[in-house]
C-alpha positions as CSV (number, residue, x, y, z in Angstrom):
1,X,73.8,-1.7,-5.7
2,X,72.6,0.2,-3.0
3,X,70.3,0.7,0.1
4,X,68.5,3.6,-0.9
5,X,66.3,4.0,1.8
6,X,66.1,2.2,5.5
7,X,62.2,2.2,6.7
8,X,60.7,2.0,10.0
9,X,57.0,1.1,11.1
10,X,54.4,3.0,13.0
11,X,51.8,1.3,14.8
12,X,48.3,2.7,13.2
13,X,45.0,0.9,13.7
14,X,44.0,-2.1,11.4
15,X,40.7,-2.4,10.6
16,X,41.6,-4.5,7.8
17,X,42.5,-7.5,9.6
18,X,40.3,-8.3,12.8
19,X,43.7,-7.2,15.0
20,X,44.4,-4.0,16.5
21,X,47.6,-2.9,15.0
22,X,49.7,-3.1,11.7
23,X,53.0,-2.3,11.5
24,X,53.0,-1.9,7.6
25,X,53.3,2.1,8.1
26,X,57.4,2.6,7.1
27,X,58.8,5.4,6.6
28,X,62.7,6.1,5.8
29,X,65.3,7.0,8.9
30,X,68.7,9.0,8.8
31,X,71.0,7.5,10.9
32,X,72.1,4.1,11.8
33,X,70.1,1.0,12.8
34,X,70.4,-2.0,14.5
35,X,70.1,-5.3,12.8
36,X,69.5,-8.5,14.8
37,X,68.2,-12.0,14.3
38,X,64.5,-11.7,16.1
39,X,63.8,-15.1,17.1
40,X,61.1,-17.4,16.4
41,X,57.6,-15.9,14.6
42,X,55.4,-15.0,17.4
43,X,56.4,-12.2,19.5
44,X,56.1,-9.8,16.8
45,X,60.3,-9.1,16.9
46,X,61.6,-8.1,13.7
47,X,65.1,-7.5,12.4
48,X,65.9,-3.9,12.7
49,X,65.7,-1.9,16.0
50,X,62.3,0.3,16.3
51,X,60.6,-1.7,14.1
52,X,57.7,-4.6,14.7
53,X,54.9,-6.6,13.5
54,X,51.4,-7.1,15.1
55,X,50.3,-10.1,13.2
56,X,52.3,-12.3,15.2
57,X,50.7,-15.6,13.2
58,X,51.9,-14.6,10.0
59,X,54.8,-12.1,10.4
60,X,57.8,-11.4,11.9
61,X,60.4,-13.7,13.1
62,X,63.6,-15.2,12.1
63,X,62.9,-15.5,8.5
64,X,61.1,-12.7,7.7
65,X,63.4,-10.0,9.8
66,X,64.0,-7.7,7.3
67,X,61.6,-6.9,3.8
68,X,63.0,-5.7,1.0
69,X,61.6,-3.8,-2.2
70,X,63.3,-2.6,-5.4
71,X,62.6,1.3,-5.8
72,X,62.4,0.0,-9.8
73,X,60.0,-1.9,-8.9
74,X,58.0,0.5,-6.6
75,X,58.7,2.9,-10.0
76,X,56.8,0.0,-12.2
77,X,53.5,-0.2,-10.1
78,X,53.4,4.4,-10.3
79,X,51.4,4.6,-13.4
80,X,49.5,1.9,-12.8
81,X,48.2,3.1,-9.4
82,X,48.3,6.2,-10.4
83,X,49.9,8.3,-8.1
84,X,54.1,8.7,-6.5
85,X,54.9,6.1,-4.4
86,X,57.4,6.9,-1.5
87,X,60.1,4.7,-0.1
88,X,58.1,2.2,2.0
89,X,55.3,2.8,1.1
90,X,54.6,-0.8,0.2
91,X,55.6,-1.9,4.1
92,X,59.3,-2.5,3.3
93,X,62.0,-2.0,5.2
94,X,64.7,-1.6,2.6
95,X,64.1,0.2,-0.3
96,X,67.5,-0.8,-2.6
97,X,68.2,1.0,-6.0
98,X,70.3,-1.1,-8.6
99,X,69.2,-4.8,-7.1
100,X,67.2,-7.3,-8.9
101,X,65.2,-8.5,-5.2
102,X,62.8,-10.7,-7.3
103,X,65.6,-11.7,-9.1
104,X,67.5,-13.0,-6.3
105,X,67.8,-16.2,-5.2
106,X,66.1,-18.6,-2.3
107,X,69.3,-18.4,-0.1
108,X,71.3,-15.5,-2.1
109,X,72.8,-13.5,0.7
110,X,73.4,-9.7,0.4
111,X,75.9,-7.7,2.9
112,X,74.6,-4.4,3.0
113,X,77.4,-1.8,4.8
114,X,80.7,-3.0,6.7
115,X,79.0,-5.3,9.0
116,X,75.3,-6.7,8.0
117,X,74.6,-9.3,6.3
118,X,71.5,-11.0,4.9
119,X,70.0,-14.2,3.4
120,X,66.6,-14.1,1.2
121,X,64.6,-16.6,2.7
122,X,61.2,-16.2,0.8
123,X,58.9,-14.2,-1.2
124,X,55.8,-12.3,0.3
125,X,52.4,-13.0,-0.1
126,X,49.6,-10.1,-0.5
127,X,47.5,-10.1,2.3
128,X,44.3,-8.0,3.5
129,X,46.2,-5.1,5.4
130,X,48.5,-4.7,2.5
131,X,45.2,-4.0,0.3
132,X,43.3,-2.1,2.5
133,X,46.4,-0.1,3.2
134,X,46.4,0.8,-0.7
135,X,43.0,1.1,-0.8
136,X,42.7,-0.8,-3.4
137,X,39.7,-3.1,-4.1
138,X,41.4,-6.0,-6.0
139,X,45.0,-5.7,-5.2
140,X,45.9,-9.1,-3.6
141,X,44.9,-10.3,-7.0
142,X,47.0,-7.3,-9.1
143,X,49.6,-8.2,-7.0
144,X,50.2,-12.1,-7.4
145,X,49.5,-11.6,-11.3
146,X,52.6,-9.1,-11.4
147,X,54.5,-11.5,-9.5
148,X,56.8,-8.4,-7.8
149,X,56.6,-9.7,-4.4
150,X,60.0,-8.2,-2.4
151,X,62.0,-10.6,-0.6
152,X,62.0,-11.6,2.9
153,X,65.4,-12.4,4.8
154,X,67.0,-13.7,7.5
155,X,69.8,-11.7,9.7
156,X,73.3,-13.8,9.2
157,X,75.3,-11.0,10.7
158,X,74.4,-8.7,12.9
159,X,75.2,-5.0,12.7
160,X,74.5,-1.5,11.7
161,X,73.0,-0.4,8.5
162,X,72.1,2.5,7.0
163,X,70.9,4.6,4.0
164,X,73.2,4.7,1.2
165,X,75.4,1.8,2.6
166,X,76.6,-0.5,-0.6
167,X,74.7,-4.0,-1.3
168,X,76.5,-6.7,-2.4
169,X,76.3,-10.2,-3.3
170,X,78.3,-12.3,-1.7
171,X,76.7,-15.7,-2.1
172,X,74.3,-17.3,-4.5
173,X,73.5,-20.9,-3.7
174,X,73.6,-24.1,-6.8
175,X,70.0,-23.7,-8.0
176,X,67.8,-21.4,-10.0
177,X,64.8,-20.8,-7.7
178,X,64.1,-16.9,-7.7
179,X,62.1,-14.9,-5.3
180,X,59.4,-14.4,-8.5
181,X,59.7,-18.0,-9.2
182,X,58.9,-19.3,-6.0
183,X,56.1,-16.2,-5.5
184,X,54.5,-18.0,-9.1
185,X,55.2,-21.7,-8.3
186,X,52.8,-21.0,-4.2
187,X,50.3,-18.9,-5.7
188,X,49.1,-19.4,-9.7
189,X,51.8,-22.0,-11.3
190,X,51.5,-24.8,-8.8
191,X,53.1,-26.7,-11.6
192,X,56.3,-25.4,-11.0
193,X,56.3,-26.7,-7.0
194,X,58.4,-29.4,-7.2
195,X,61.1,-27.2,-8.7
196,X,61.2,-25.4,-5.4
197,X,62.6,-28.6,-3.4
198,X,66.0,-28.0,-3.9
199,X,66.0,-24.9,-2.5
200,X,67.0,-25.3,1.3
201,X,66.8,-22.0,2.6
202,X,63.2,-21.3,2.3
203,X,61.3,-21.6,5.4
204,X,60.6,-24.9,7.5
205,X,57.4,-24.4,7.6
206,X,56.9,-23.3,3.6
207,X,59.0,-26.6,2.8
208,X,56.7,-28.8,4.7
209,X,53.5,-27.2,2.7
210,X,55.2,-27.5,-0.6
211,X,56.3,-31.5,-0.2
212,X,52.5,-31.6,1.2
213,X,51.1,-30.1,-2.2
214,X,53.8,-32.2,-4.4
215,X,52.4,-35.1,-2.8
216,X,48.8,-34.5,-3.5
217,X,49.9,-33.7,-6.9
218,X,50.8,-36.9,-7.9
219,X,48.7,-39.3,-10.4
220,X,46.1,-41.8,-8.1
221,X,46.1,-39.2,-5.2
Protein backbone atom coordinates (compact mmCIF):
# COMPACT_ATOMS: atom_id res chain seq x y z
CA UNK A 1 0.00 0.00 0.00
CA UNK A 2 1.20 3.16 -1.05
CA UNK A 3 0.84 6.98 -1.31
CA UNK A 4 0.97 7.35 -4.91
CA UNK A 5 0.44 10.86 -5.22
CA UNK A 6 0.34 13.92 -2.53
CA UNK A 7 -2.06 16.78 -4.01
CA UNK A 8 -2.21 20.38 -3.31
CA UNK A 9 -5.15 22.98 -3.96
CA UNK A 10 -5.26 26.12 -6.08
CA UNK A 11 -7.63 28.68 -5.28
CA UNK A 12 -9.85 29.20 -8.75
CA UNK A 13 -13.13 30.98 -8.78
CA UNK A 14 -16.43 29.13 -7.78
CA UNK A 15 -19.24 29.99 -9.52
CA UNK A 16 -20.76 26.82 -8.55
CA UNK A 17 -21.42 27.61 -5.10
CA UNK A 18 -22.43 31.29 -4.32
CA UNK A 19 -18.69 31.75 -2.65
CA UNK A 20 -15.74 33.11 -4.21
CA UNK A 21 -13.16 30.37 -4.01
CA UNK A 22 -12.88 26.51 -4.11
CA UNK A 23 -9.98 24.83 -3.19
CA UNK A 24 -10.97 21.46 -4.98
CA UNK A 25 -8.17 22.27 -7.81
CA UNK A 26 -5.13 19.52 -6.47
CA UNK A 27 -2.55 18.76 -8.15
CA UNK A 28 0.38 16.25 -7.09
CA UNK A 29 3.81 17.78 -5.31
CA UNK A 30 7.53 16.36 -5.22
CA UNK A 31 8.82 16.88 -2.08
CA UNK A 32 7.80 16.72 1.45
CA UNK A 33 4.76 18.15 3.21
CA UNK A 34 3.67 19.07 6.38
CA UNK A 35 0.89 17.37 8.13
CA UNK A 36 -0.83 19.01 11.11
CA UNK A 37 -4.14 18.79 13.00
CA UNK A 38 -6.06 22.13 11.64
CA UNK A 39 -8.35 22.89 14.34
CA UNK A 40 -11.96 23.37 14.50
CA UNK A 41 -14.10 23.63 10.90
CA UNK A 42 -14.30 27.27 10.20
CA UNK A 43 -11.15 28.86 9.29
CA UNK A 44 -10.75 26.96 6.25
CA UNK A 45 -7.22 25.16 7.77
CA UNK A 46 -6.73 21.86 6.43
CA UNK A 47 -4.18 19.19 7.19
CA UNK A 48 -1.27 19.50 4.88
CA UNK A 49 0.82 22.64 4.58
CA UNK A 50 -0.18 24.89 1.31
CA UNK A 51 -3.37 23.50 1.11
CA UNK A 52 -7.00 25.08 2.25
CA UNK A 53 -10.63 25.17 1.90
CA UNK A 54 -12.94 28.16 1.14
CA UNK A 55 -16.21 26.65 2.19
CA UNK A 56 -15.49 27.15 5.70
CA UNK A 57 -19.32 25.76 6.67
CA UNK A 58 -18.87 22.54 5.25
CA UNK A 59 -15.09 21.77 4.84
CA UNK A 60 -12.06 21.71 6.45
CA UNK A 61 -11.19 21.28 10.02
CA UNK A 62 -10.09 18.65 12.39
CA UNK A 63 -11.97 15.79 10.84
CA UNK A 64 -11.73 16.40 7.43
CA UNK A 65 -7.77 17.44 7.32
CA UNK A 66 -6.72 15.25 4.89
CA UNK A 67 -9.02 13.41 1.65
CA UNK A 68 -8.12 10.45 0.36
CA UNK A 69 -9.03 8.68 -3.02
CA UNK A 70 -8.07 5.18 -4.37
CA UNK A 71 -6.23 5.64 -7.92
CA UNK A 72 -8.39 2.07 -8.54
CA UNK A 73 -11.02 3.76 -7.93
CA UNK A 74 -10.34 7.05 -9.85
CA UNK A 75 -9.39 4.08 -12.73
CA UNK A 76 -13.29 2.70 -12.26
CA UNK A 77 -15.06 6.13 -12.93
CA UNK A 78 -12.33 6.56 -16.61
CA UNK A 79 -14.65 4.81 -18.95
CA UNK A 80 -17.51 5.96 -17.62
CA UNK A 81 -16.67 9.66 -17.83
CA UNK A 82 -14.99 9.11 -20.60
CA UNK A 83 -11.82 10.64 -20.49
CA UNK A 84 -8.06 10.04 -18.11
CA UNK A 85 -8.40 11.14 -14.91
CA UNK A 86 -5.24 12.60 -13.17
CA UNK A 87 -4.20 12.26 -9.58
CA UNK A 88 -6.49 14.68 -7.83
CA UNK A 89 -8.44 15.31 -9.98
CA UNK A 90 -11.42 14.46 -7.87
CA UNK A 91 -10.15 17.24 -5.04
CA UNK A 92 -8.16 14.69 -3.07
CA UNK A 93 -5.26 15.11 -1.40
CA UNK A 94 -3.89 11.55 -1.38
CA UNK A 95 -4.08 9.57 -4.22
CA UNK A 96 -3.03 5.80 -2.57
CA UNK A 97 -2.41 2.74 -4.96
CA UNK A 98 -2.99 -0.75 -3.33
CA UNK A 99 -5.62 0.60 -0.33
CA UNK A 100 -9.20 -0.27 -0.12
CA UNK A 101 -10.22 3.68 1.29
CA UNK A 102 -13.98 2.75 0.95
CA UNK A 103 -13.15 -0.28 2.39
CA UNK A 104 -11.69 1.11 5.47
CA UNK A 105 -13.08 1.52 8.49
CA UNK A 106 -14.84 4.47 10.65
CA UNK A 107 -11.74 4.86 12.95
CA UNK A 108 -9.18 2.63 10.94
CA UNK A 109 -5.92 4.49 11.17
CA UNK A 110 -3.27 4.43 8.44
CA UNK A 111 0.59 5.69 9.05
CA UNK A 112 1.69 6.81 5.95
CA UNK A 113 5.86 7.34 5.92
CA UNK A 114 8.07 7.27 9.21
CA UNK A 115 6.14 9.76 11.05
CA UNK A 116 2.30 10.54 9.98
CA UNK A 117 -0.35 9.02 10.99
CA UNK A 118 -4.05 9.19 10.20
CA UNK A 119 -7.59 8.11 11.37
CA UNK A 120 -10.68 7.88 8.80
CA UNK A 121 -13.21 9.87 10.27
CA UNK A 122 -16.01 9.91 7.56
CA UNK A 123 -17.04 9.49 4.14
CA UNK A 124 -17.60 12.57 1.65
CA UNK A 125 -20.65 13.71 0.30
CA UNK A 126 -20.98 15.12 -3.45
CA UNK A 127 -21.69 18.57 -3.40
CA UNK A 128 -22.31 21.40 -6.12
CA UNK A 129 -18.55 22.44 -6.69
CA UNK A 130 -17.53 18.86 -7.01
CA UNK A 131 -20.18 18.68 -9.98
CA UNK A 132 -19.73 21.75 -11.65
CA UNK A 133 -15.97 21.04 -11.38
CA UNK A 134 -16.63 17.85 -13.60
CA UNK A 135 -19.00 19.38 -15.51
CA UNK A 136 -21.18 17.00 -15.19
CA UNK A 137 -25.00 17.56 -15.18
CA UNK A 138 -26.10 14.72 -12.85
CA UNK A 139 -23.09 13.80 -10.99
CA UNK A 140 -24.02 14.29 -7.27
CA UNK A 141 -26.61 11.65 -8.12
CA UNK A 142 -23.84 9.24 -10.17
CA UNK A 143 -21.87 9.71 -7.46
CA UNK A 144 -24.00 8.59 -4.24
CA UNK A 145 -25.37 5.53 -6.46
CA UNK A 146 -21.65 4.29 -6.93
CA UNK A 147 -21.20 4.71 -3.39
CA UNK A 148 -17.07 5.48 -4.06
CA UNK A 149 -16.93 8.39 -1.76
CA UNK A 150 -12.94 8.66 -0.47
CA UNK A 151 -12.41 8.96 3.01
CA UNK A 152 -11.90 11.90 5.23
CA UNK A 153 -9.33 11.81 8.22
CA UNK A 154 -8.14 13.21 11.12
CA UNK A 155 -4.22 14.05 11.82
CA UNK A 156 -3.12 11.69 14.95
CA UNK A 157 0.49 12.33 14.37
CA UNK A 158 1.97 14.94 12.98
CA UNK A 159 4.73 14.82 10.41
CA UNK A 160 6.11 14.82 6.95
CA UNK A 161 4.73 12.87 4.13
CA UNK A 162 5.34 12.31 0.81
CA UNK A 163 4.86 10.60 -2.62
CA UNK A 164 5.71 7.08 -2.58
CA UNK A 165 5.95 6.82 1.30
CA UNK A 166 4.39 3.21 2.40
CA UNK A 167 0.67 3.05 3.97
CA UNK A 168 -0.02 0.97 6.51
CA UNK A 169 -2.67 -0.20 8.83
CA UNK A 170 -1.98 0.00 12.08
CA UNK A 171 -5.36 -0.06 13.80
CA UNK A 172 -8.82 -1.12 12.88
CA UNK A 173 -11.36 -0.51 15.63
CA UNK A 174 -14.28 -3.67 16.92
CA UNK A 175 -16.94 -2.96 14.36
CA UNK A 176 -17.79 -3.28 10.69
CA UNK A 177 -18.84 0.14 9.66
CA UNK A 178 -16.96 1.04 6.21
CA UNK A 179 -16.42 4.32 4.67
CA UNK A 180 -19.07 2.88 1.66
CA UNK A 181 -21.27 1.75 4.31
CA UNK A 182 -21.71 4.70 6.21
CA UNK A 183 -21.63 6.83 2.57
CA UNK A 184 -24.95 4.29 1.83
CA UNK A 185 -26.54 4.21 5.32
CA UNK A 186 -26.54 8.94 5.15
CA UNK A 187 -27.57 9.11 1.78
CA UNK A 188 -29.96 6.16 -0.02
CA UNK A 189 -30.09 3.17 2.77
CA UNK A 190 -31.30 5.14 5.75
CA UNK A 191 -32.22 1.73 6.93
CA UNK A 192 -28.81 0.87 7.72
CA UNK A 193 -28.38 4.17 10.31
CA UNK A 194 -28.63 2.64 13.32
CA UNK A 195 -25.80 0.36 12.40
CA UNK A 196 -23.59 3.35 12.34
CA UNK A 197 -23.92 4.04 16.32
CA UNK A 198 -21.25 2.03 17.32
CA UNK A 199 -18.90 3.59 15.41
CA UNK A 200 -17.25 6.40 17.76
CA UNK A 201 -14.95 7.98 15.56
CA UNK A 202 -17.22 9.52 13.13
CA UNK A 203 -17.79 13.17 13.60
CA UNK A 204 -19.65 14.91 16.63
CA UNK A 205 -21.69 16.56 14.70
CA UNK A 206 -22.61 13.45 11.99
CA UNK A 207 -23.38 11.37 15.35
CA UNK A 208 -25.80 13.85 16.59
CA UNK A 209 -27.69 13.84 13.00
CA UNK A 210 -27.71 10.16 12.86
CA UNK A 211 -29.26 9.43 16.63
CA UNK A 212 -31.71 12.46 15.37
CA UNK A 213 -32.76 10.37 12.22
CA UNK A 214 -32.79 6.97 14.28
CA UNK A 215 -35.09 8.63 16.49
CA UNK A 216 -37.53 9.81 13.96
CA UNK A 217 -37.36 6.41 12.60
CA UNK A 218 -38.98 4.72 15.11
CA UNK A 219 -42.72 3.31 15.02
CA UNK A 220 -45.43 6.15 16.54
CA UNK A 221 -42.92 9.03 15.62
Amino acid sequence: MQLLSLNIGRPRPNPWKGIGLTGIDKCPVDGPVAVTAPGPKGTGAVGLAGDRVYDVKHHGGADQAVYAYAREDLDRWEPELGRPLADGCFGENLTTAGLDVNGALIGERWRIGPDVVLEVSCPRIPCATFQGWLERAGWIKEFTRAALPGAYLRVIEPGEIRAGDRIEIVHRPDHRVTVAGSFRAMTTEPELLPGLLVAEALPAEDLEQIRGRVARQRPGR
